[in-house]
N, C-alpha and C positions, 0 to 999 in steps of 0.2 A: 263196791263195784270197781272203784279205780284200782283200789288194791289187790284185788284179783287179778287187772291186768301186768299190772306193774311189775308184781314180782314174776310171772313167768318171763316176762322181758328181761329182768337180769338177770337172772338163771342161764337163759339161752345165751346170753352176750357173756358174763363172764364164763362160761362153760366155751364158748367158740373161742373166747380170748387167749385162755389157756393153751386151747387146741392150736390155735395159730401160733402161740409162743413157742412150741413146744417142734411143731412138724416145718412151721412155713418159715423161720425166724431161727431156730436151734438154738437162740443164744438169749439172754434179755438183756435186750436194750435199753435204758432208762427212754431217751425220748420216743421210741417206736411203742412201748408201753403206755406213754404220758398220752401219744397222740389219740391211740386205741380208746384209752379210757376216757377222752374227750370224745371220738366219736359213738362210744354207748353214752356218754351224756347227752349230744346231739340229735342221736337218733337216725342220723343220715345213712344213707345208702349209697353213699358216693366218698371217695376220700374229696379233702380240701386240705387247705394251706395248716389249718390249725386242727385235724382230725382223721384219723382213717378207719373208716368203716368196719366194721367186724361181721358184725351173723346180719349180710346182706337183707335175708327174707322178714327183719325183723322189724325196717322203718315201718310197716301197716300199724304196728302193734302202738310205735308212737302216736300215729294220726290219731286211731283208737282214744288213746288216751286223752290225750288233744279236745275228741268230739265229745267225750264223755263230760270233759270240764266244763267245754263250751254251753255245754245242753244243762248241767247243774246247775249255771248262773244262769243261764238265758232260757224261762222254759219257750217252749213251743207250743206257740198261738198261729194264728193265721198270718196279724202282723208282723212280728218275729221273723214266722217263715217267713215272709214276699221279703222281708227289708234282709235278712241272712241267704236266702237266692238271688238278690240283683247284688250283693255286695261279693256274694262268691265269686259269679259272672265275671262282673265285670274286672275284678282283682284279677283273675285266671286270662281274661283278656288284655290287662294290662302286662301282667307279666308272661305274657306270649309274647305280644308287640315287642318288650324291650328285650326277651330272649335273660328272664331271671331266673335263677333257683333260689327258692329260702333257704334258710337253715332251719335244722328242727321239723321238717318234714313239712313247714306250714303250709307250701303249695299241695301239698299232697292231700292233707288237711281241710284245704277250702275246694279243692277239687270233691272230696269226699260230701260236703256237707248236703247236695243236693240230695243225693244217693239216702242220705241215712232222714232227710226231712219225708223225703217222697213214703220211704221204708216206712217211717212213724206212723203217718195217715193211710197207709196201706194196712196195717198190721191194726190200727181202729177199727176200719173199714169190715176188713175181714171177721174180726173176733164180734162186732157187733152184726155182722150178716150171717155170719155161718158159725154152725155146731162145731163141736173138735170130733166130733164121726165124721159129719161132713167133710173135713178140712184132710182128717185123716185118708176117706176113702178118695179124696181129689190128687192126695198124693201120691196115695197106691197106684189109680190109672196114669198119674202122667209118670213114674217110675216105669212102667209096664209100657206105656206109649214109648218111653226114649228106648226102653230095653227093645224093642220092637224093630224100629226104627234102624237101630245099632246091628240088628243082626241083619237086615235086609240089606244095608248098606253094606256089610262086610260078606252076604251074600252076589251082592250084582259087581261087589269088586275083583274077588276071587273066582 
């Protein structure tokens, strides 16, 4: 599973690395190269002192990976979850208060983990309540609801 995601990640990164070498860069530079290729190791979506960022849209893909490992070693229980929710919290509260970014995406990361605990017990919840007709014809009407929606708005705008 990890490796599924991993390799499109560096695909996309050294495919954008080129591309930036090539259009934004003209020239290769040894350390504008070295930086780059620190920050596909990083994963950041920002440059810093020792990295600059490359295929911006791509840190999700680190945290990804990140939750995947997380969830591998740690499964999810009840306790797990509550004790991996207050430690997201309150980390993502801490570093508000002090005005930090990780490296490595990890804030983005412990931001995510609620999202994908909540997702887990949702995605039980469902498969053990509902049929895949069921689940299927729930999606056709709310497709059909937003489709609805979308036109009437774009009706009472114009």
């Amino acid at each position: 599973m990890i490796r599924s995601i991993i390799l499109p990640y560096l695909i996309y990164q050294l495919v954008f690395l080129l591309i930036l070498i090539v259009i934004k860069h003209k020239t290769i530079d040894v350390l504008i190269v070295v930086k780059m290729l620190m920050g596909i190791l990083m994963g950041d979506g920002y440059d810093t002192p020792y990295s600059n960022s490359v295929c911006l849209p791509c840190w999700f893909l680190v945290s990804i990976i990140q939750l995947r490992l997380l969830f591998m070693f740690i499964p999810i229980n009840r306790i797990s979850a509550c004790c991996l929710l207050v430690a997201s919290v309150l980390g993502l509260l801490l570093l508000k208060h002090k005005n930090l970014d990780l490296y490595f995406c990890l804030d983005s990361t412990m931001m995510a983990i609620p999202y994908f605990i909540v997702g887990h017990y949702f995605g039980k919840l469902l498969k053990r309540t509902f049929s895949s007709k069921i689940l299927l014809m729930i999606g056709i009407l709310s497709a059909l609801w937003v489709y609805f929606i979308l036109q009437i708005n774009d009706l009472s705008s114009g």
